[in-house]
C-alpha positions in Angstrom: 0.0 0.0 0.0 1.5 3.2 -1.0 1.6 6.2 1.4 -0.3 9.3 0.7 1.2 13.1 1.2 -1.7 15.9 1.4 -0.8 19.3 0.8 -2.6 22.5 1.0 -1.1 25.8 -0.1 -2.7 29.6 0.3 -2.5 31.4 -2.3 -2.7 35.6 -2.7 -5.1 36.2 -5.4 -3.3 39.7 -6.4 0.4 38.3 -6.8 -0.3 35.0 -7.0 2.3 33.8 -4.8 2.2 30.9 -2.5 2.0 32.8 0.8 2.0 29.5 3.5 2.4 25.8 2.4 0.9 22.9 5.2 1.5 19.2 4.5 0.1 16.0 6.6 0.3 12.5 6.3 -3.3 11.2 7.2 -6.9 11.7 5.5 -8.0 12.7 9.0 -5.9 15.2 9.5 -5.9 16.7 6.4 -9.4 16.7 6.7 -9.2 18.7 9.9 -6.5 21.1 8.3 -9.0 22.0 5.6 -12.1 22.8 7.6 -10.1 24.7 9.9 -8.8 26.7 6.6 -12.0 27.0 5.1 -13.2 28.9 8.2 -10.7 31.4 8.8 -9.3 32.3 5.2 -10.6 35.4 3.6 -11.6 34.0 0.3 -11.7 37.0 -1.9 -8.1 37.8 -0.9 -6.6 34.4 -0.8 -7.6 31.0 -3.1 -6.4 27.2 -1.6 -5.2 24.5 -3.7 -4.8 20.8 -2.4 -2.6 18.2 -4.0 -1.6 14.6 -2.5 1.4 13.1 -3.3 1.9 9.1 -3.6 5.4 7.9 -2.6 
């Protein structure tokens, strides 16, 4: 069974730079990570963008 990396990054909308990167190893705490971020991120100013790594 292959491990599984999940990684959010916040991203400004105006420069489009990556402005805080967060990585976990689990589902559940990923999941946690997200609803957490969904909450407190201003989303006209800044946009999220998931991706999960297999290694």
């Amino acid at each position: 069974m292959k491990k599984k990396k999940y990684t959010l990054e916040i991203i400004d909308r105006d420069s489009g730079r990556v402005v805080q990167t967060e990585t976990r190893k689990s589902a559940t705490a990923f999941d946690r990570l997200w609803c957490k971020a969904i909450s407190n991120i201003n989303s006209l100013k800044y946009k999220l963008r998931i991706s999960i790594e297999e290694t």
